[in-house]
C-alpha positions as MATLAB code, in Angstrom:
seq = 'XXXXXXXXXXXXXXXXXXXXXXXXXXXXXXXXXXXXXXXXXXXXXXXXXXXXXXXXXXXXXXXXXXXXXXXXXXXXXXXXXXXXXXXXXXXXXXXXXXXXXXXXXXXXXXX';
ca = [
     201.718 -138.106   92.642;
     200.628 -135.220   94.928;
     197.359 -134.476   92.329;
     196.903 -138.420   92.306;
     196.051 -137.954   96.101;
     194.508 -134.907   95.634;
     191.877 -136.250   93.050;
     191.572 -139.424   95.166;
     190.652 -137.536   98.511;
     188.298 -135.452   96.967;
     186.448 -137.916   94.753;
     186.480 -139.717   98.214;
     184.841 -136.458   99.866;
     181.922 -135.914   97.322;
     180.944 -139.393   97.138;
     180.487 -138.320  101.167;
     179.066 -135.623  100.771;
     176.418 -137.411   98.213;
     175.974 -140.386  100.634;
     175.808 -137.446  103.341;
     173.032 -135.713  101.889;
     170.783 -139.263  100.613;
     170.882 -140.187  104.445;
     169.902 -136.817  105.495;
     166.759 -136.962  102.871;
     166.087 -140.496  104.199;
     165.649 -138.983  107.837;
     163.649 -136.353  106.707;
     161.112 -138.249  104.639;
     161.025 -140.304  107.750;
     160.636 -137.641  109.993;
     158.062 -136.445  108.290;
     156.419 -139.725  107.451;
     156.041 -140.593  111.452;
     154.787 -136.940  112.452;
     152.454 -137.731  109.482;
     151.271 -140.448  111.025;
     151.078 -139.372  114.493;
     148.804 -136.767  113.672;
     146.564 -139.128  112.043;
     146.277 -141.124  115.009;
     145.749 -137.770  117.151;
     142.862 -136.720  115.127;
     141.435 -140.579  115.104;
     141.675 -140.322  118.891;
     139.988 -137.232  118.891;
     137.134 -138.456  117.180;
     136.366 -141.419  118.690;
     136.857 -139.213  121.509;
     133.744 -136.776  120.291;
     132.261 -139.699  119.282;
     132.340 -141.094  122.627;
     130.946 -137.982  124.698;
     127.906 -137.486  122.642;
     127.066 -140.858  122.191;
     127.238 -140.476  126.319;
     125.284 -137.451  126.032;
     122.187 -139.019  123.934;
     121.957 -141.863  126.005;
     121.554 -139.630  129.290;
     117.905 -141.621  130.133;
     119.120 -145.060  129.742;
     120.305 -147.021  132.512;
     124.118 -147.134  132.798;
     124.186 -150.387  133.682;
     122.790 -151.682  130.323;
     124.759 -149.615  128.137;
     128.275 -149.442  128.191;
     130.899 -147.573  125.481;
     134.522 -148.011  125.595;
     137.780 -147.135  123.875;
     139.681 -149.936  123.537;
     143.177 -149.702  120.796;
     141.819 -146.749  118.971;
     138.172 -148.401  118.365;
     134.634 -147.476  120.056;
     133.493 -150.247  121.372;
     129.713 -150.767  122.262;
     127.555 -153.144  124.509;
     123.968 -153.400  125.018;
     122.562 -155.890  128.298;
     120.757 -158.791  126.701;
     117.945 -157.554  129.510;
     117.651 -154.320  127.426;
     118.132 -155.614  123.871;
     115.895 -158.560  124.374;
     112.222 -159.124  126.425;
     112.229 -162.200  128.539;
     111.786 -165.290  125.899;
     111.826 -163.307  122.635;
     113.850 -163.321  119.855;
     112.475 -159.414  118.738;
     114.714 -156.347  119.817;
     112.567 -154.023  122.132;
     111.700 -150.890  121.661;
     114.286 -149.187  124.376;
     117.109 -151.249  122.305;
     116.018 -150.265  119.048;
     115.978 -146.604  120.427;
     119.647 -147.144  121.795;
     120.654 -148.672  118.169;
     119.344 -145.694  116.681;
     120.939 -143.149  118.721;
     124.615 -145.005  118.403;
     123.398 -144.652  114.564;
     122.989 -141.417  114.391;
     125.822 -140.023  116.687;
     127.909 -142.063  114.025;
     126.251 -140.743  110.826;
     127.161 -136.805  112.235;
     130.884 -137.681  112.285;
];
């Protein structure tokens, strides 16, 4: 009777150990599944970050009040005055706005 216990309790203490060392894979593959992701988001952040300063940077000679660039949630948001983008009565972009389009463009194309 004394080995019936004896096999018992340790059949009882691998099947432990087994369900001991699943769970402890299952945190690690989570663990490394969120620091995964965080980075990802870090280095998203950081470009829309560079993004954000040189699109800043190109559009040094335009008024800030018709231009404005924003991070909102993760995306680079951008706005353009209607005053800028269109002349008084016409449906054609101007010049200065097609400039501005340009440059948002091509500070995208370098990333």
């Amino acid at each position: 009777m004394k080995h019936l216990y004896t096999i018992i309790l340790t059949a009882v203490l691998l099947t432990s150990c087994v369900s001991q060392n699943k769970y402890t894979q299952v945190l690690n593959d989570q663990n490394k599944y969120i620091k995964d992701l965080t980075t990802s988001m870090q280095r998203k952040d950081s470009i829309n970050l560079v993004l954000v300063m040189n699109l800043k940077r190109s559009l040094d000679d335009f008024d800030d009040e018709d231009i404005n660039i924003e991070v909102k949630k993760a995306v680079v948001y951008f706005s353009i005055s209607d005053k800028m983008l269109f002349r008084s009565g016409s449906y054609q972009i101007s010049n200065q706005a097609d400039e501005v389009i340009g440059k948002i463009a091509q500070a995208r194309s370098v990333l």
